[in-house]
N, C-alpha and C positions, 0 to 999 in steps of 0.2 A: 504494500500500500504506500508506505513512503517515499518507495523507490517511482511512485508515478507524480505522487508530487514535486519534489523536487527532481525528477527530470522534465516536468513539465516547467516549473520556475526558470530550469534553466535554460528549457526553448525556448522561453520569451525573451530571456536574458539574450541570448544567442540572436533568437530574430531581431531585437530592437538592435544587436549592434552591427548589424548585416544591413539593416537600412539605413543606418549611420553610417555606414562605410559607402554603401553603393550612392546615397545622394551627397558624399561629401560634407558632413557635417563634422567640425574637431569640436572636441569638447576640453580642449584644452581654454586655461585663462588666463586669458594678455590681458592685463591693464590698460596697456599702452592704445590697444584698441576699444575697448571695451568702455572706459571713463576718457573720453581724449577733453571733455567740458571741464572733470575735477583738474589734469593736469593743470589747464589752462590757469585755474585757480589758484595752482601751486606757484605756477611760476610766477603771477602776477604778486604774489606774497613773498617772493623769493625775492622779485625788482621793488619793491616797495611801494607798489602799488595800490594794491590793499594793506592794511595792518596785520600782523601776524598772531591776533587773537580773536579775529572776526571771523566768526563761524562759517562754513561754506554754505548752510541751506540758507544763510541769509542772501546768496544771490543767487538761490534757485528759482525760477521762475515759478514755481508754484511751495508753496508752504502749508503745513494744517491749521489749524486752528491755537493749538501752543507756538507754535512758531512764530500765528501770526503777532500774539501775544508778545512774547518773547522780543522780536521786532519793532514794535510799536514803543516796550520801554524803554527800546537802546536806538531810538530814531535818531535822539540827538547825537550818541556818540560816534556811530555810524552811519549815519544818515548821508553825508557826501560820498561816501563811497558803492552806494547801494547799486550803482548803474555802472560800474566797474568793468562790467562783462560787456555789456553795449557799444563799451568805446573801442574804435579799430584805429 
């Protein structure tokens, strides 16, 4: 009995990674591809840009509900920098 379950687990295991190979799908994780917005982030904290204690979801284009909280108390002290990303 076991022996059908876990040879069945592992057909699918098997299948799913047959169709991962035949459509070219890597499931490896690059950063570098993956976040290329947060680098951007980075670097602009790296050039002094932004300050290097200003959170990054404060220049995410969307926030929740504490964030937005969060954002609203600290307008003033970040408040110029908010558009940071914008600038080219």
């Amino acid at each position: 009995f076991s022996r059908y379950i876990w040879g069945g687990l592992a057909g699918l295991q098997l299948m799913g990674f047959v169709a991962d190979q035949s459509y070219g799908i890597t499931r490896a994780k690059n950063p570098d591809i993956m976040w290329p917005w947060w680098h951007e982030i980075m670097r602009k904290k790296e050039a002094g840009e932004i300050p290097k204690d200003m959170p990054g979801y404060m220049l995410a284009k969307y926030r929740n509900e504490c964030e937005e909280r969060w954002t609203a108390d600290r307008e003033a002290e970040f408040g110029e920098f908010m558009g940071a990303l914008d600038q080219e």
